[in-house]
C-alpha positions as CSV (number, residue, x, y, z in Angstrom):
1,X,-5.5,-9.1,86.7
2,X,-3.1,-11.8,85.2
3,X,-4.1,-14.4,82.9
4,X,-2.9,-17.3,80.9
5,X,-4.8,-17.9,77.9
6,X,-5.1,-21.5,76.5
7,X,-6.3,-21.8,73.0
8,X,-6.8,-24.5,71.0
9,X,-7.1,-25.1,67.4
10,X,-7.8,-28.3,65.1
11,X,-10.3,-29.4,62.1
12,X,-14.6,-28.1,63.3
13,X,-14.7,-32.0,63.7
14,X,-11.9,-32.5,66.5
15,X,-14.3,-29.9,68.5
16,X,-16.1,-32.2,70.4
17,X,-13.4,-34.2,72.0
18,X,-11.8,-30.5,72.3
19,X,-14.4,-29.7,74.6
20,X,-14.5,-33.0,76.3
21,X,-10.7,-32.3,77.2
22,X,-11.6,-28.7,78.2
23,X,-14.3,-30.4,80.4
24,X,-11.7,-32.4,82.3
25,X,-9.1,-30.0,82.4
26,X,-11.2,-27.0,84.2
27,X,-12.3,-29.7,86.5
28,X,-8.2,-30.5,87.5
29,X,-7.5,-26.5,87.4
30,X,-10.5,-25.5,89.8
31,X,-8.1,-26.2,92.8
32,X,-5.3,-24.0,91.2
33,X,-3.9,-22.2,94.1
34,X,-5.0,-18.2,93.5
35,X,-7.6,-18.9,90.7
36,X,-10.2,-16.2,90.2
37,X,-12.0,-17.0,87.4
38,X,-11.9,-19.2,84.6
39,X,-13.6,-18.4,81.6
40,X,-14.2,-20.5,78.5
41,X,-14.4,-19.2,74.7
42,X,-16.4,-21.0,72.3
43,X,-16.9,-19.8,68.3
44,X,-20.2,-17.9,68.0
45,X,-23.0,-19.3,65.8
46,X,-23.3,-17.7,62.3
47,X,-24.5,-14.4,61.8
48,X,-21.5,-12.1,63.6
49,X,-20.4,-9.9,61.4
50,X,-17.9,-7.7,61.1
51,X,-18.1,-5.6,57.6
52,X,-14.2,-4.9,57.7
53,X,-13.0,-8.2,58.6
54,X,-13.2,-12.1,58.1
55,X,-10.4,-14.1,59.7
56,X,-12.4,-17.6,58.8
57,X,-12.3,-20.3,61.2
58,X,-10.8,-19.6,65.0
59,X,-9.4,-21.4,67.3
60,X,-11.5,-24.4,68.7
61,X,-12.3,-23.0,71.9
62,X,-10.1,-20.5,74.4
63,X,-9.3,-21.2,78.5
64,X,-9.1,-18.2,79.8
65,X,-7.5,-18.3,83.8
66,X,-7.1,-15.6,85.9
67,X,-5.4,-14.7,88.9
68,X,-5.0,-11.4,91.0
69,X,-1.1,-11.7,91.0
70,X,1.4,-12.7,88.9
71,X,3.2,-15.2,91.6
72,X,-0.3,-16.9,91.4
73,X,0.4,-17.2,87.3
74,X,3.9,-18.1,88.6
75,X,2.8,-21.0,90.7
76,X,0.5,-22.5,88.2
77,X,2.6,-21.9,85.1
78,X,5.2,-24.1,87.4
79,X,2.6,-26.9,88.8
80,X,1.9,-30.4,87.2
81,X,-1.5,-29.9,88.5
82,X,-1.8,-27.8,85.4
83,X,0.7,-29.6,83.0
84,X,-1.0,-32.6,83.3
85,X,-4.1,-31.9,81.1
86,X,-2.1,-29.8,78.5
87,X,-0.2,-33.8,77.9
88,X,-3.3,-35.4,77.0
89,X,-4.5,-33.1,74.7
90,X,-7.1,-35.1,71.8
91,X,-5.4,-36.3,68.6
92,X,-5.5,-33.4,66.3
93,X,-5.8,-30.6,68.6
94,X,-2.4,-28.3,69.0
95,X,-2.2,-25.7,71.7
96,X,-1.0,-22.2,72.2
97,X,-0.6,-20.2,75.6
98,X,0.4,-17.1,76.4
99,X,0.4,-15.4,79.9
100,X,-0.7,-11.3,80.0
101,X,-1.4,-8.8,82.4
102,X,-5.2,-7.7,81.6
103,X,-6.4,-4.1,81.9
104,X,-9.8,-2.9,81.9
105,X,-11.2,0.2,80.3
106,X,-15.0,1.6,81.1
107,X,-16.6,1.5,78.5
108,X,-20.2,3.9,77.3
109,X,-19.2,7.2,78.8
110,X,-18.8,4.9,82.5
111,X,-16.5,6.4,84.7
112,X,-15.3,3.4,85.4
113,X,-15.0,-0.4,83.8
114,X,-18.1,-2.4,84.7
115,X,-17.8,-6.2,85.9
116,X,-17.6,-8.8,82.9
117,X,-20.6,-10.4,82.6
118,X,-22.1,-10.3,78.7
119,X,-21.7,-13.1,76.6
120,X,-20.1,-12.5,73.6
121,X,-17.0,-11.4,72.7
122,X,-14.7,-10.2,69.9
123,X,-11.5,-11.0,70.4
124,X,-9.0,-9.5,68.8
125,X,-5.2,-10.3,68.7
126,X,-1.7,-8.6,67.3
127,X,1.1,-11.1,66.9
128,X,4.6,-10.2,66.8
129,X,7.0,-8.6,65.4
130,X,6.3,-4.9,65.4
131,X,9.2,-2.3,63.6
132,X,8.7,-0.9,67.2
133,X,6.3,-2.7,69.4
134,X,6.4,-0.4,72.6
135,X,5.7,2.5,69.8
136,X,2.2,0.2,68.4
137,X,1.8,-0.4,71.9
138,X,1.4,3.1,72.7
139,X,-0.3,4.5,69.3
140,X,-3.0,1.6,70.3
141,X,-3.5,2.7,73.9
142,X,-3.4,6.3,73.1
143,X,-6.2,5.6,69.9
144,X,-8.2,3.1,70.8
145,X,-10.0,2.0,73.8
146,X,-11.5,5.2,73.9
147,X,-13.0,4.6,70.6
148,X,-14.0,1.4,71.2
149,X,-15.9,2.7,74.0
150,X,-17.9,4.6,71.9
151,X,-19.4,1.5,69.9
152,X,-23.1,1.6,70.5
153,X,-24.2,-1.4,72.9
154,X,-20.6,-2.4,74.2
155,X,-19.9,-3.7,78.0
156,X,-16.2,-4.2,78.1
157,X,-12.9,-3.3,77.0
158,X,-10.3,-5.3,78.0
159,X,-6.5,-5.0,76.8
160,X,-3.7,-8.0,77.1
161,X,-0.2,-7.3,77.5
162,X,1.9,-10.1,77.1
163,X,4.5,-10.8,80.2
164,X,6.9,-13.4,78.2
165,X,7.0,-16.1,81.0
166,X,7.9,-19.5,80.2
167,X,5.0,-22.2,79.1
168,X,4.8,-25.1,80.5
169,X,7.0,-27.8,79.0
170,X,6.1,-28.0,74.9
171,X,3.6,-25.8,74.9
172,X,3.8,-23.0,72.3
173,X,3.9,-19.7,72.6
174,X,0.9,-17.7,71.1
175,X,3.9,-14.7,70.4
176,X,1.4,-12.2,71.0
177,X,2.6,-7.9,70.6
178,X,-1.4,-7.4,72.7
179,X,-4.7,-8.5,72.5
180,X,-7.9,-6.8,72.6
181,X,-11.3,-7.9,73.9
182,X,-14.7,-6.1,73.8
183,X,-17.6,-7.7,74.5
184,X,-21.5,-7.1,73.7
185,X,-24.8,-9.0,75.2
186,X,-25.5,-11.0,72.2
187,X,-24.6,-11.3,68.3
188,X,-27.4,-8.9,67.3
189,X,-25.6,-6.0,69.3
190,X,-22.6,-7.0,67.9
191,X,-23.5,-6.7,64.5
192,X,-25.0,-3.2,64.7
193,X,-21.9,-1.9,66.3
194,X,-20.4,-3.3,63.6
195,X,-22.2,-1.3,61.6
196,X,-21.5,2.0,62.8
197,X,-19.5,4.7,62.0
198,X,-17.1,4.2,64.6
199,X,-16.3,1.0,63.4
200,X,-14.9,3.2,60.2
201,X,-13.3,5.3,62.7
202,X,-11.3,1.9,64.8
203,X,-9.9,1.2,60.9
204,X,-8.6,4.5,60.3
205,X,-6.8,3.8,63.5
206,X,-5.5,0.3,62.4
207,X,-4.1,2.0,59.2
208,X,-2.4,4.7,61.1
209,X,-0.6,2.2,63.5
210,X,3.1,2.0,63.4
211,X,4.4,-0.7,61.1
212,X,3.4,-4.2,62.2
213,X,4.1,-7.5,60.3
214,X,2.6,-10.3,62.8
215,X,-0.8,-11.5,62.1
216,X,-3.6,-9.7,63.0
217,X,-6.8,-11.8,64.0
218,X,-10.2,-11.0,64.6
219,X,-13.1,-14.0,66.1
220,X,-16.1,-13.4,67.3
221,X,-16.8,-15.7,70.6
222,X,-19.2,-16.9,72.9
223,X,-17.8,-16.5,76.4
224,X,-19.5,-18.8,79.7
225,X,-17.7,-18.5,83.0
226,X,-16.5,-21.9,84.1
227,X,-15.1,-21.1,87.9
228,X,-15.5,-17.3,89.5
């Protein structure tokens, strides 16, 4: 699956109008030619937890589109039909994009990756630059999905590989190395994976990585699908 991922970040009061915009944007977009599914990322309610890890506020909300092939991506990356919204974007609000290949991993000793349908997430990104970023890349492949699939209650696994395509005219690049996705049903599961000792085992991982000097963001999400 390809994806461009739309996030968008201001002051908690400029998320209203955020969403307003998101509203009327995902209402332009649901013609794109090739759109699968559209997913939209909102910050979860207080109370996720994460004992390793507080990244304080996150973006606004995230637009996730995806498409089964990359000249799909292409096309829309290319259209005015999805330009247009990013130039009327609410005062205050800035916006990054970034367009990935996404790969799925089963997750809870499935033999294969199930469909994604729980609604929260924790998504997780690695920003450039990397000492050796096909060497992280690897290390993290190699390490851990298959630990993360091991976090009691989790549904999904999902890994972003960034394809460095051109935004549409002045939008900024997110400059992400990857990004990582799992997701669980609620907050509650979320917090008792959290909890676990393999949790402990994911930050011996993230110690042993290759050298990395990019930010490193964690924010737990509530996901809703928009279109698909």
């Amino acid at each position: 699956m390809f994806v461009f991922e739309l996030a968008c970040f201001g002051p908690a009061a400029a998320a209203p109008a955020a969403r307003q915009w998101h509203d009327g944007a995902a209402a332009a977009w649901r013609g794109l030619p090739g759109l699968v599914s559209h997913d939209l990322y909102v910050p979860a309610a207080p109370g996720a937890k994460d004992p390793l890890v507080d990244d304080g506020a996150g973006p606004l909300l995230i637009a996730m589109l995806a498409f089964a092939h990359a000249d799909a991506l292409a096309r829309t990356l290319a259209s005015a039909a999805f330009a247009a919204p990013l130039a009327r974007l609410p005062a205050g609000v800035r916006a990054a994009g970034e367009a990935m290949q996404c790969r799925h991993y089963p997750a809870a000793g499935a033999a294969a990756p199930a469909p994604l349908r729980a609604g929260f997430s924790y998504v997780v990104r690695y920003h450039r630059p990397a000492q050796d970023e096909a060497a992280f890349i690897a290390n993290y492949i190699a390490t851990h999905p298959s630990t993360l699939a091991r976090l009691p209650g989790i549904r999904n696994i999902m890994c972003y590989f960034p394809l460095d395509r051109p935004n549409p005219a002045g939008l900024t690049h997110a400059c992400y190395m990857l990004g990582n996705e799992i997701a669980f049903d609620d907050v509650a599961a979320f917090n008792r994976a959290m909890a676990s000792p393999v949790r402990q085992e994911l930050r011996a991982h993230f110690h042993a990585f290759p050298p990395f000097s990019g930010a490193n963001t964690h924010y737990p999400m509530l996901r809703t699908r928009v279109v698909g």
